[in-house]
N, C-alpha and C positions, 0 to 999 in steps of 0.2 A: 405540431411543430411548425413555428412558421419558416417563410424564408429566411428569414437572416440569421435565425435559428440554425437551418440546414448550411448556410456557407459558412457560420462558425464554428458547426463544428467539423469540418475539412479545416480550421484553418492550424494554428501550431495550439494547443491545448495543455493545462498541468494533470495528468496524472497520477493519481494516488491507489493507497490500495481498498475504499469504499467510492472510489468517484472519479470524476475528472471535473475541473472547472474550463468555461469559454467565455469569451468576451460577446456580450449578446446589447443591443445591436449594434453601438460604439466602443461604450465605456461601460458599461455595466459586467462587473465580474459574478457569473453563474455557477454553482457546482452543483452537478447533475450525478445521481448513482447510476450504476454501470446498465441499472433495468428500468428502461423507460417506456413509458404509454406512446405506443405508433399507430396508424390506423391500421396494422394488424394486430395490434395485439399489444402485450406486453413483449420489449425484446431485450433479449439479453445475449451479448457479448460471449463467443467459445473464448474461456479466458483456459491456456496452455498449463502446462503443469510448471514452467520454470515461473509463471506469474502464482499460481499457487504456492508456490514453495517459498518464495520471494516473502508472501503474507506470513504464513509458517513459521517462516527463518526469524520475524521482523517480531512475530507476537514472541515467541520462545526466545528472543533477546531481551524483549522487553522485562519479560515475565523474572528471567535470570537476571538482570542487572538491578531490579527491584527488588527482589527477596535479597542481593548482594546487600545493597543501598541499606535496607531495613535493619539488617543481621550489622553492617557495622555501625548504625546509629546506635543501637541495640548495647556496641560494643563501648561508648563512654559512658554505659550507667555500670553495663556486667565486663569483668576483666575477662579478655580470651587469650587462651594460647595461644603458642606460634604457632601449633599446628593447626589451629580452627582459622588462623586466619593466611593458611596459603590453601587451603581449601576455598576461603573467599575469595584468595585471586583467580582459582581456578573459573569459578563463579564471574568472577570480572570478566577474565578474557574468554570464557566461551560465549557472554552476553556480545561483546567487542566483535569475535569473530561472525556471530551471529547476523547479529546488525551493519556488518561488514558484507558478507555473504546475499544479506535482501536487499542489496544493488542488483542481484540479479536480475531485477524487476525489469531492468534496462535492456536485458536479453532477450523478452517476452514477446510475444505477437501484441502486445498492448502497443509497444513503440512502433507496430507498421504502419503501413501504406493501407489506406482500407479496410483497416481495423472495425471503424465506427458507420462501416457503409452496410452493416446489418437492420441502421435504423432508416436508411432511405429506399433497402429494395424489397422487395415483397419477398416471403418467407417459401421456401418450395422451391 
């Protein structure tokens, strides 16, 4: 990693949940996964369990509001009842609250202070 490497990534960073990007060394937008090659080694990130759970929350939204999605397209070739389709809702809003819930992310040790200073000090 070079130097302008190492001051960007101190500097403000986006965040996801396989990466972060940085501006390296003006203008050029980078996105790095969270396990990167350092001269020790490969290093990776103690990511907390409110950051785990955050991912969790976000795929099992995902997943629910896609099977939702499918099952009502599903629903202008095949006629459903009322009752198959408040079970959909249910399906809606647990996807909703789910996807609402992986803000948690913002909770996480990912948001601190020295978060990413695993990849500039020597392990040990």
């Amino acid at each position: 990693i070079t130097k302008a490497q190492c001051e960007a990534l101190l500097n403000t960073h986006g965040v996801g949940f396989d990466g972060f990007w940085i501006t390296v060394p003006v203008d050029t937008k980078v996105c790095y996964p969270y396990t990167l090659i350092t001269p020790w080694g490969y290093q990776t990130p103690d990511m907390d369990t409110k950051f785990n759970s955050a991912r969790a929350l976000s795929i099992t939204g995902i997943v629910l509001g896609g099977a939702a999605w499918f099952t009502l397209m599903l629903a202008s070739c095949c006629k459903l009842d009322q009752s198959k389709l408040n079970g959909l809702a249910c399906y809606f809003f647990l996807a909703t609250l789910f996807q609402g819930l992986s803000l948690l992310i913002f909770r996480s040790n990912v948001c601190t202070v020295g978060f990413f200073s695993v990849y500039f000090t020597e392990p040990g």
